[in-house]
C-alpha positions as CSV (number, residue, x, y, z in Angstrom):
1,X,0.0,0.0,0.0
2,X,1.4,3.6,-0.9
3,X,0.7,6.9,1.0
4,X,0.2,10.1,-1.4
5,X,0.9,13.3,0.8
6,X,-0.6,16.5,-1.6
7,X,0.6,19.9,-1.0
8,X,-0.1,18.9,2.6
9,X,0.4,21.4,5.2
10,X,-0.9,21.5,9.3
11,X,-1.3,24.7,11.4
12,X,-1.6,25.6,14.6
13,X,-3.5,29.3,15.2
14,X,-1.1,31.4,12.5
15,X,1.9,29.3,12.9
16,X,2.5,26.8,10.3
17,X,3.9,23.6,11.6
18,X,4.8,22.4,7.9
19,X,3.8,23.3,4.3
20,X,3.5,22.0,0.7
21,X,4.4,18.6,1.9
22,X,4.4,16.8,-1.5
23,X,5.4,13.1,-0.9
24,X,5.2,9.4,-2.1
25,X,5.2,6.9,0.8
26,X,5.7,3.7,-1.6
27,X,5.3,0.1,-0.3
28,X,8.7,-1.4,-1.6
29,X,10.4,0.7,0.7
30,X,11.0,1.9,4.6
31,X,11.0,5.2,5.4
32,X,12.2,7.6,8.5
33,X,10.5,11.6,9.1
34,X,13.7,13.1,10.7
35,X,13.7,16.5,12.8
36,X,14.3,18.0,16.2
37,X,12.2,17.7,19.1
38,X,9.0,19.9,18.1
39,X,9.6,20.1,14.4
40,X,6.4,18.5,13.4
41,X,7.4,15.0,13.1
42,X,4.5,13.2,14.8
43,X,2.3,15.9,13.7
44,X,3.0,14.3,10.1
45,X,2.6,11.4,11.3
46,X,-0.7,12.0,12.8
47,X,-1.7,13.2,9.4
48,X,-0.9,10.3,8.0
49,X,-2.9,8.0,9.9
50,X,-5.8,10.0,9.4
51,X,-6.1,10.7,13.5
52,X,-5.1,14.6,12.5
53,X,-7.0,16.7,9.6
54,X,-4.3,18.7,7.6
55,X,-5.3,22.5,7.4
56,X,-4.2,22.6,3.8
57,X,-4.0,19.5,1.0
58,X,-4.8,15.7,1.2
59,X,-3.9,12.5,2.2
60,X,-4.5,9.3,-0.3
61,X,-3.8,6.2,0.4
62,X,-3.4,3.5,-2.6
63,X,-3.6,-0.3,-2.4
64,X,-2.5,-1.6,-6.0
65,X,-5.2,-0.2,-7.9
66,X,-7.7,0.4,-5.8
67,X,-7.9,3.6,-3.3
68,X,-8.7,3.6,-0.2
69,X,-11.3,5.7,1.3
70,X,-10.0,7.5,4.6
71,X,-12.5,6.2,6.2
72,X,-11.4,2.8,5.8
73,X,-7.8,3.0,6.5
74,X,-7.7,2.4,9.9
75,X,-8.1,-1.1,9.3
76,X,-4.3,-1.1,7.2
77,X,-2.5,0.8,9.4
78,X,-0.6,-0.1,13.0
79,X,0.3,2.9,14.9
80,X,3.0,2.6,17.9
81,X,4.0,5.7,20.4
82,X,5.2,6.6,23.4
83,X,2.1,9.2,24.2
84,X,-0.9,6.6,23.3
85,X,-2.5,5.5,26.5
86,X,-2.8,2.1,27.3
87,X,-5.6,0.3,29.5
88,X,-3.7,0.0,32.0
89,X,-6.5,-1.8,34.1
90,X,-5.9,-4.8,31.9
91,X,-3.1,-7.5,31.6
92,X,-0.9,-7.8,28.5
93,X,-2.7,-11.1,28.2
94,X,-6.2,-9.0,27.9
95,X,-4.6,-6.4,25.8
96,X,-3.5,-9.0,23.0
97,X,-6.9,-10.0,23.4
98,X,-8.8,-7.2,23.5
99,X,-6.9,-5.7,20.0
100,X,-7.5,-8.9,18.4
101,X,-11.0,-8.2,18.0
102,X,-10.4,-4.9,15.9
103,X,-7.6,-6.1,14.2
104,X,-5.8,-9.5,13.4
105,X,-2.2,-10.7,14.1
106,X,0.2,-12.3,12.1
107,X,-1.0,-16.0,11.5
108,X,-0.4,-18.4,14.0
109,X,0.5,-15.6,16.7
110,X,-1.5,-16.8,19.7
111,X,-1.4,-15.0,23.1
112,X,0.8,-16.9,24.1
113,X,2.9,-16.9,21.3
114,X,2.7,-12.7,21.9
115,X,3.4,-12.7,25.3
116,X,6.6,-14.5,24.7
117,X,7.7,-12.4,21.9
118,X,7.1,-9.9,24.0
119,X,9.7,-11.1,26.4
120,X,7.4,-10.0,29.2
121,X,6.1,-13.5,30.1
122,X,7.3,-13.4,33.8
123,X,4.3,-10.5,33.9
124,X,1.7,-11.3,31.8
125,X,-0.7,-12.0,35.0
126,X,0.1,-8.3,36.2
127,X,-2.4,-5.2,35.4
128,X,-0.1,-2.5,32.8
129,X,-0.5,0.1,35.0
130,X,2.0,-1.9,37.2
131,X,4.8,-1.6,34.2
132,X,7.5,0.5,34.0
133,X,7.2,2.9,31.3
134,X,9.8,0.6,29.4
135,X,7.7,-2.6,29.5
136,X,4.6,-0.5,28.4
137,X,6.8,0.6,25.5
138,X,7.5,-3.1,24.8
139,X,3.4,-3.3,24.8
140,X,2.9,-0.7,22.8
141,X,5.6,-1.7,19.8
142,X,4.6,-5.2,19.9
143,X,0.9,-4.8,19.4
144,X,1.3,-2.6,16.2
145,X,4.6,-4.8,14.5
146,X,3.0,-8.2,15.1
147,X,-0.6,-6.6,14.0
148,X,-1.4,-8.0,9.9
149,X,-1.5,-4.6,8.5
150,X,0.3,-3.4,4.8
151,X,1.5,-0.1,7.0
152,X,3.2,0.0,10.1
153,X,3.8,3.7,11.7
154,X,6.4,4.2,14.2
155,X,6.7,7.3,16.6
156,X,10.4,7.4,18.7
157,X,10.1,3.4,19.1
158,X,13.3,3.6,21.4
159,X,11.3,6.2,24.4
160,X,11.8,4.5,27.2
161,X,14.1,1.3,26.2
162,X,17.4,0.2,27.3
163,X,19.9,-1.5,25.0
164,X,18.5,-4.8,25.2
165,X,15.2,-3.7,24.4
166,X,16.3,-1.8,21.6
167,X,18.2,-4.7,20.3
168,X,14.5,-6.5,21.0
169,X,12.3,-3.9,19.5
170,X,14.7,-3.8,15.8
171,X,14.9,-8.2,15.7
172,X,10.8,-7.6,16.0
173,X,10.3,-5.1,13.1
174,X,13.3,-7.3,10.8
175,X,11.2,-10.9,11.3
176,X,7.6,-8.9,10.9
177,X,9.1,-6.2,8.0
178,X,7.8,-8.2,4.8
179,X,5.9,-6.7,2.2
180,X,4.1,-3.4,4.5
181,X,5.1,0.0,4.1
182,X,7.1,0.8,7.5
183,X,7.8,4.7,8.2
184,X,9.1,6.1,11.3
185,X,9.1,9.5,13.2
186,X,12.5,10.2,14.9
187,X,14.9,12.9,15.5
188,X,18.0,11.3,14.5
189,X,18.2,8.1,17.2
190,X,20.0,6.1,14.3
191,X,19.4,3.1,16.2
192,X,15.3,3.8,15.9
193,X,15.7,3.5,12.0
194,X,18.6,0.9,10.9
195,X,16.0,-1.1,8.6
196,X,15.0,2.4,6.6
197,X,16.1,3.1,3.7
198,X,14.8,6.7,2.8
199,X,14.4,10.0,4.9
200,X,12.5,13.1,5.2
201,X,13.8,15.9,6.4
202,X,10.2,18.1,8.5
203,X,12.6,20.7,7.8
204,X,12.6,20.9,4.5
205,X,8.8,21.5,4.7
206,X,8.7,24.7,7.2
């Protein structure tokens, strides 16, 4: 599935957070938003999900030959980042659960199967709101990878992980990569976008 950004451009009041964003998001390849902190980059990526209205242009989304309606494109898209609550009154257990109704893993991913890719399995009894904000990271990352969407959208993956979760979090995205458009919001972690091979600068767009 490609993304089609057209002369897209967000505002806030009378600033302008970006403008005449022209861009082709295209499925054969994996691509990382760079900028600093406050530059727009999850802004963009907001817009591309369809959770944010642009101010200015459109969004289209293509699947082969057939376009997707917004409205519709939920169901293709996975969407991981540090700032999306959780319910933390569940267990990860529930939570796999509980997503798996609205949208479908990877064949043959059970719960089980989840929890231990999660590498959680020694708390997969315990309510979320009793993780550390690294292991709610680890939640967050490994229900949008291992969901069976053609797009997987990425906002500063590495908040809140150590090495060895990094090291985790970029094995998970390699072995569930294949054949979906991956793009990633960071400002210049290298070690959030190793698997990327193009970039776009929010700068270039202010």
């Amino acid at each position: 599935m490609n993304v089609i950004l057209d002369n897209i451009g967000k505002r806030y009041n009378y600033e302008w957070i970006f403008r005449k964003v022209n861009y082709e998001f295209l499925e054969e390849n994996n691509y990382v938003i760079l900028g600093a902190n406050g530059s727009g980059k999850s802004t963009l990526l907001q817009v591309i999900t369809g959770s944010m209205i642009p101010s200015e242009g459109s969004v289209g989304y293509e699947n082969g030959l057939v376009s997707m309606y917004e409205e519709s494109f939920y169901r293709c898209v996975s969407y991981a980042a540090p700032y999306l609550e959780l319910f933390e009154e569940f267990t990860l257990a529930e939570s796999i659960e509980f997503q798996a109704k609205f949208k479908p893993f990877y064949e043959g991913l059970t719960t089980h199967k989840i929890v231990e890719l999660t590498g959680l399995e020694k708390t997969k009894g315990k309510q979320l709101k009793y993780f550390s904000s690294g292991m709610k990271q680890r939640v967050r990352l490994a229900l949008a990878i291992l969901c069976d969407t053609p797009i997987l959208l990425l906002d500063e993956p590495a908040s809140n992980l150590d090495k060895k979760a990094i090291d985790w979090y970029q094995r998970l995205v390699t072995d569930y990569s294949n054949e979906r458009l991956i793009i990633v919001a960071s400002n210049q972690i290298e070690h959030e976008y190793p698997f990327c091979n193009k970039q776009v600068q929010v700068e270039d767009y202010k």
